[in-house]
Backbone as a ProteinNet text record, in pm:
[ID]
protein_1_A
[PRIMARY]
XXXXXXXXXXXXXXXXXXXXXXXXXXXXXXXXXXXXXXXXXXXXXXXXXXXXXXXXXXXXXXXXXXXXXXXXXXXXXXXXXXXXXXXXXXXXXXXXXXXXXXXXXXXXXXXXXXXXXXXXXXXXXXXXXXXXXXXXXXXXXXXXXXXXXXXXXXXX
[TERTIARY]
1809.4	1797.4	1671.9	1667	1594.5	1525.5	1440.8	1354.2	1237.7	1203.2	1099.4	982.3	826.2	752.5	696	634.3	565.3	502	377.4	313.2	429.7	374.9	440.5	447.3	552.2	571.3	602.5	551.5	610.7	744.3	832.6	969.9	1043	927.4	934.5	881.2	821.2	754.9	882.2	968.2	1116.4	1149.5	1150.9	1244.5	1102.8	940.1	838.3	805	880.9	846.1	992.2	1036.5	1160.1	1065.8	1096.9	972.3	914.6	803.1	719.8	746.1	887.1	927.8	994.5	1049.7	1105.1	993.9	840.8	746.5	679.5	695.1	663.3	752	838.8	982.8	936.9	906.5	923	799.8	671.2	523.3	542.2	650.2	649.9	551.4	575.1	513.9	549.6	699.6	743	677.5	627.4	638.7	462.9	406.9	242.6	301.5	381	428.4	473	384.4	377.6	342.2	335.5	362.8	447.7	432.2	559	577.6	672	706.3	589.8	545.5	488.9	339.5	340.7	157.2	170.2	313.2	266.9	230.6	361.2	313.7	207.4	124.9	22.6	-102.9	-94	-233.1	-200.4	-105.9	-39.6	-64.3	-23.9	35.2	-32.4	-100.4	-170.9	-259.5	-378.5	-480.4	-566.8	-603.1	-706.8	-610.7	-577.3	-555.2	-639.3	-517.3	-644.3	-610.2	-437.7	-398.3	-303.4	-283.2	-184.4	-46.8	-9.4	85.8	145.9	226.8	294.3	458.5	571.4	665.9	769	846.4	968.8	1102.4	1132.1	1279.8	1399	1438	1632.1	1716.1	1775.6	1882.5	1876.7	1749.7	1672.3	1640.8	1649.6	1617.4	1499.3	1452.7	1279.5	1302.4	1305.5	1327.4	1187.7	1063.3	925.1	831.3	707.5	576.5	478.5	318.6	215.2	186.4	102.9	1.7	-140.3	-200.7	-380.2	-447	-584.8	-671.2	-821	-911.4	-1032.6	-1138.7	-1225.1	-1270.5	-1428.5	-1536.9	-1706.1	-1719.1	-1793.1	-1919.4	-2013.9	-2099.8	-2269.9	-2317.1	-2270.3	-2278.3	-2196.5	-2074.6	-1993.6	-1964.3	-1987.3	-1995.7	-1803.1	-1740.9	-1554.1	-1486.9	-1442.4	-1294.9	-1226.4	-1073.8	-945.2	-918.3	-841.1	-778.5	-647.4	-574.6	-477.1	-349.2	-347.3	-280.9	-192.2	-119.2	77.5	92.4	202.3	295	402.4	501.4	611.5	766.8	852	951.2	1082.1	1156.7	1298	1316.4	1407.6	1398.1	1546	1631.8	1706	1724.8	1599.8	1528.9	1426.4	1435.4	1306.9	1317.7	1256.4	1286	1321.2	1304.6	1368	1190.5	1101.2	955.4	887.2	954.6	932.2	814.9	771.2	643.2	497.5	532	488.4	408.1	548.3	527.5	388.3	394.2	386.1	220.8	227.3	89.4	0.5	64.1	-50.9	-61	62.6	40.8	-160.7	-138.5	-256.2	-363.1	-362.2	-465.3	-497.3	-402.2	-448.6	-542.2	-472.3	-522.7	-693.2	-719.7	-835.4	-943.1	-886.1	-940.7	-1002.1	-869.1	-896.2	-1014.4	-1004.9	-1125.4	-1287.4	-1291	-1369.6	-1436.5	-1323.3	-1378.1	-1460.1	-1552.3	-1641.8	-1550	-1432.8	-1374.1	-1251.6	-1091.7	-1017.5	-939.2	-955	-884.6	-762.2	-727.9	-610.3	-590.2	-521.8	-478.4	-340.8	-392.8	-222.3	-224.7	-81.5	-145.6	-137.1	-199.8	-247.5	-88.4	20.8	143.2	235.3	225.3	258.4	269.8	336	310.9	345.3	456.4	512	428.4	385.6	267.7	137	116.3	3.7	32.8	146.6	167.7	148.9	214.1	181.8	56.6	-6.2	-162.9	-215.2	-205.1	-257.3	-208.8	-145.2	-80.5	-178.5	-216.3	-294.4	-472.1	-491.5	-623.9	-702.1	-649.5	-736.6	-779	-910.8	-973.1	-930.2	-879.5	-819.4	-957.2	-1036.3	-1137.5	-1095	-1087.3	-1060.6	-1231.8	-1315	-1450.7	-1476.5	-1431.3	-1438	-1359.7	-1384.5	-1296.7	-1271.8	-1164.2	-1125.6	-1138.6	-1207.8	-1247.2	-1162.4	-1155.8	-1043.7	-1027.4	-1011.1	-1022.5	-858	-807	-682	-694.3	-610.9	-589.9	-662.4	-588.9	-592.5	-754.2	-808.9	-895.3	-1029.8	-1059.8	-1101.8	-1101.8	-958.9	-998.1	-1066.1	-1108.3	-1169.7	-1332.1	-1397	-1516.3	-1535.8	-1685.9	-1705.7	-1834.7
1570.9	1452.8	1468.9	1488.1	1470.3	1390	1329.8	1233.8	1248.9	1175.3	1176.7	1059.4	1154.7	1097.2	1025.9	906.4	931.9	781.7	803.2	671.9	536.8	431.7	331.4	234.5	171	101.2	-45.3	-105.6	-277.4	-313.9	-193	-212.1	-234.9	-165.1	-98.8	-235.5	-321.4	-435	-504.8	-580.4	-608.2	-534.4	-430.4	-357.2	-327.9	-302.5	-329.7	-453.4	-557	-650.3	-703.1	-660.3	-624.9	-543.3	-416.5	-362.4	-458.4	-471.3	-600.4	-684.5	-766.8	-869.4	-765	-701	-612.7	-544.8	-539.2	-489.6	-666	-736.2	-861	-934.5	-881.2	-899.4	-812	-673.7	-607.6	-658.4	-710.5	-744.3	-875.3	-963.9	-1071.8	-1170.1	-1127.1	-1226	-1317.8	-1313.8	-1331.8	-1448.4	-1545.1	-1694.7	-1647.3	-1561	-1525.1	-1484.3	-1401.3	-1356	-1439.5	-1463.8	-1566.4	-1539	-1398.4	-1321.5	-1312.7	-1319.9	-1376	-1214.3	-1256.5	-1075	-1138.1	-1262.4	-1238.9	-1220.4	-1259.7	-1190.3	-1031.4	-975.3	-823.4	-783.5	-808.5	-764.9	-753	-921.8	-920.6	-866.8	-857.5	-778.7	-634.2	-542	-435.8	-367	-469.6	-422.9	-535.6	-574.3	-672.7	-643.7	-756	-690.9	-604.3	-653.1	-652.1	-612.1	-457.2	-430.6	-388.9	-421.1	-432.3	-370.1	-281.4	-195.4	-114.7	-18.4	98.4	131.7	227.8	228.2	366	461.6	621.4	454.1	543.2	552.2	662.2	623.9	720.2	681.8	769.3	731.2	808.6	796.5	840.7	760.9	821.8	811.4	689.2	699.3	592.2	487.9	473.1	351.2	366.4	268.2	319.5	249.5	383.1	316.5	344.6	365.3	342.2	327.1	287	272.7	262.8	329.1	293.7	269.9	140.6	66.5	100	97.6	124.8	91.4	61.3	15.6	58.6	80.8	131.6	52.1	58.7	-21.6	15.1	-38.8	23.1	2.1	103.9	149.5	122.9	75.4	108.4	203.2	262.1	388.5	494	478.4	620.2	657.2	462.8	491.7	445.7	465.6	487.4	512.1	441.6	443.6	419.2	478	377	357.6	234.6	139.2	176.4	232.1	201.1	57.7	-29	-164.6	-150.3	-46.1	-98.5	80.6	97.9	243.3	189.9	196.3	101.1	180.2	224.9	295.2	204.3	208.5	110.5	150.1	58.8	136.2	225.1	211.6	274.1	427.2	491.4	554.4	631.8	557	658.4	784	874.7	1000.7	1140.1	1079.8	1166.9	1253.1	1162.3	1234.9	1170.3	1068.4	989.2	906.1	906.2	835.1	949.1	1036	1134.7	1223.6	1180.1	1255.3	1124.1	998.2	893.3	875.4	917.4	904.4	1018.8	1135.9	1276.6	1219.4	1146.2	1159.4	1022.7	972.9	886.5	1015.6	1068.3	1146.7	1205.9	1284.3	1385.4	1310.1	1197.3	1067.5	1031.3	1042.7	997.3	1141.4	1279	1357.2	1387.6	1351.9	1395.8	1323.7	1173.5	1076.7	1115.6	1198.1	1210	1141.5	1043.8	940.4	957.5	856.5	907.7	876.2	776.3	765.1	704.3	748.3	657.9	559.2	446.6	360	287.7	276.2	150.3	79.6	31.5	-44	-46.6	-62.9	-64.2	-155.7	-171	-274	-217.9	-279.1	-248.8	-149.7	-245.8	-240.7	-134.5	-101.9	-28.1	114.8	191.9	305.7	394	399.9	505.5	527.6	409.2	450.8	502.3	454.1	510.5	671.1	747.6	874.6	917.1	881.4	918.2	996.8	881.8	900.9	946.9	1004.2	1078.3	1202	1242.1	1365.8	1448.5	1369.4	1423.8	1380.1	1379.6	1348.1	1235.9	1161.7	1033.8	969.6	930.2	839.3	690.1	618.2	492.2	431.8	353.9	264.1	154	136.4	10.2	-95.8	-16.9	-58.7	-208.9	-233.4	-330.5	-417.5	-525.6	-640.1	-685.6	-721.9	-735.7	-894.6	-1006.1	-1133.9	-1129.6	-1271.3	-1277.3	-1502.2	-1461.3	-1618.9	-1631.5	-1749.7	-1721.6	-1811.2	-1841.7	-1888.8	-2060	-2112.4	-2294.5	-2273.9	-2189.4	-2204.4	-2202.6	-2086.9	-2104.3	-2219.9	-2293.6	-2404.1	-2497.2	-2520.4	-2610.2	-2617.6	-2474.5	-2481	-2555.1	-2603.7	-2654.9	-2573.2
71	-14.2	-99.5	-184.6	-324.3	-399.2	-349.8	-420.4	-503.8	-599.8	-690.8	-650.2	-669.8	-636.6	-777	-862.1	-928.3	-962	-1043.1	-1050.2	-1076.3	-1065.5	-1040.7	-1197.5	-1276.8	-1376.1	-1403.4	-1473.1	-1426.8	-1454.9	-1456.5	-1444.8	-1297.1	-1242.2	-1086.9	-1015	-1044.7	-951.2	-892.5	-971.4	-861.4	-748	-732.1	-658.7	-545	-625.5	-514.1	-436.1	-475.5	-452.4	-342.8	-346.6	-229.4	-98	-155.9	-7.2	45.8	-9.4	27.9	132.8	96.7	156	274.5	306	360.4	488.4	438.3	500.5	581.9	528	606.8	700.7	697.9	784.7	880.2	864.3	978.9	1034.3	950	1029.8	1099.4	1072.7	1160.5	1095.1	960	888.8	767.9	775.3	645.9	586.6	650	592.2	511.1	521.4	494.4	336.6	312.2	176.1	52.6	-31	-153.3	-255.8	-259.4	-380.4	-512.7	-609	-731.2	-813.5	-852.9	-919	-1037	-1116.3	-1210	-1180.5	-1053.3	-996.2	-1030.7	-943	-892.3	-1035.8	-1139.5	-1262.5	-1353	-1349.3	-1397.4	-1370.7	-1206.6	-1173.2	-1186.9	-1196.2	-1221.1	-1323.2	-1425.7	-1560.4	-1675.2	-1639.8	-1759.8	-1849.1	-1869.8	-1948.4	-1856.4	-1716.8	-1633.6	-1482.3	-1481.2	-1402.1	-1268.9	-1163.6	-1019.2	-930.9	-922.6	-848.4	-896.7	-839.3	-892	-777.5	-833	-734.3	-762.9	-659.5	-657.2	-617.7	-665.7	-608.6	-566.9	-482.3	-459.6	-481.4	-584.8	-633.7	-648.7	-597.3	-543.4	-620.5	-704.2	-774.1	-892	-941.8	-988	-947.3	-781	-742.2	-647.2	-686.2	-569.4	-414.1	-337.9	-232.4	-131.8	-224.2	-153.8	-199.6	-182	-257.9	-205	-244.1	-229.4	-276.2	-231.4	-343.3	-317.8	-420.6	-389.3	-467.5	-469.9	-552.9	-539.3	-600.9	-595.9	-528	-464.1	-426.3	-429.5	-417.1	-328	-230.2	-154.4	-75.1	-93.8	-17.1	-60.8	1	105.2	163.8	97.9	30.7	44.5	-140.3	-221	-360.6	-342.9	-448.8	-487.3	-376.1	-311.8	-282.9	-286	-209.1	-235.8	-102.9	-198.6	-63.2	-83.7	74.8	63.6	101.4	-9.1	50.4	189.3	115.4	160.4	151.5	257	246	357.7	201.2	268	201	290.7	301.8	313.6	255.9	271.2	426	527.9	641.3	666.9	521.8	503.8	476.5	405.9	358.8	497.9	564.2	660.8	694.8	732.6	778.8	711.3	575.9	477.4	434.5	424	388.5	313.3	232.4	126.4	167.7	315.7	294.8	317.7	367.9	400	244.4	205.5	11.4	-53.6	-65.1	-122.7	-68.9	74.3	152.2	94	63.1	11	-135.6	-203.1	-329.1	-353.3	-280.1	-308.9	-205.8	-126.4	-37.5	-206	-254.2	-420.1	-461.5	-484.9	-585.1	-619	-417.4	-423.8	-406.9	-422.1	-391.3	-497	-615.6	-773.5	-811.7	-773.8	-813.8	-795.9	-661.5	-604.5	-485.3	-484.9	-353.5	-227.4	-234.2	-86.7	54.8	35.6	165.2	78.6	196.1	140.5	289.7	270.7	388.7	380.2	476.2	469.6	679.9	689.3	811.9	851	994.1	1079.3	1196	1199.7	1284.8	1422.6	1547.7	1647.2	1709.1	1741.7	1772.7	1712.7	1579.2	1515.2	1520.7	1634.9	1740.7	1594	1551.7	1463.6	1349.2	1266.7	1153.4	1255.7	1350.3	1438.2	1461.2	1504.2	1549.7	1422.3	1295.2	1142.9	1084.6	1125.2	1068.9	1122.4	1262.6	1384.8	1343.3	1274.9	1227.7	1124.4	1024.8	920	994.6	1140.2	1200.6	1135.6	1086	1043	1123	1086.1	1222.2	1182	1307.9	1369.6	1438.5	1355.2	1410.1	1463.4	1590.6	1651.4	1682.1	1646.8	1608.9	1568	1448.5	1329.3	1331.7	1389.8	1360.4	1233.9	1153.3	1015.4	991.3	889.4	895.8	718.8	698.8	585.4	586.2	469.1	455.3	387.3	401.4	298.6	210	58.8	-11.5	-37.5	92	132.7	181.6	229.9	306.9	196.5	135.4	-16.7	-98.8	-117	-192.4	-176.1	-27.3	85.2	31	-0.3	-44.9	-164.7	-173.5	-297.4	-319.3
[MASK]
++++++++++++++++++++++++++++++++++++++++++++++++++++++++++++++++++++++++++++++++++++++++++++++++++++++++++++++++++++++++++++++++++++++++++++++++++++++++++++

């Protein structure tokens, strides 16, 4: 099976924005997902873009994506974040995330990045054996703190 890896287009946000919902289903989180195709687009593809994206596409239809975005260090200087690496689960097994995961590893190599990260969740054995593959270190160190949306508006 034959798939194409390549940066991501705001033609492509529908069909990423499926994944998505598709990746919060499997996290047991669907009701957290409130995302609008005209967000993904605008922060995407607007004036003032804020993330990028590789896809994988079979038969012109994208059946995967990473998303990522640049981020700082004050220790390490540029990196990327990796959001999301999210595979139709129709689609699994074929490499397509495997392909999608080096294509951002290039990504940030090309940049020069001092580090590149992303998250999994604790439970998550199979992306865990994944990333254990290419020796990435899994900090269970760092507890992750996060405010949401409602909670923000609360401040004055």
């Amino acid at each position: 099976m034959s798939f194409l890896i390549r940066k991501g287009r705001k033609e492509d946000c529908q069909a990423v924005l499926e994944l998505i919902k598709e990746l919060a289903i499997f996290e047991r989180a669907e009701k957290e997902m409130v995302l609008s195709l005209e967000e993904l687009q605008e922060d995407g593809f607007g004036k003032h873009p804020i993330y990028e994206m590789f896809v994988a596409e079979l038969h012109d239809k994208v059946l995967g994506v990473a998303l990522y975005y640049e981020k700082y260090s004050t220790w390490k200087g540029r990196c990327i974040y990796l959001e999301d690496l999210i595979v139709t689960e129709k689609h699994r097994g074929i490499g397509a995330g495997k392909a999608l995961f080096e294509a951002v590893i290039q990504e940030a190599k090309q940049r020069n990045s001092g580090r590149m990260e992303w998250q999994v969740l604790d439970w998550n054995q199979s992306a865990i054996d994944f990333y254990k593959k290419y020796e990435a270190e899994l900090d269970g160190e760092w507890i992750n703190g996060k405010f949401r949306r409602e909670q923000l508006q609360k401040f004055s």
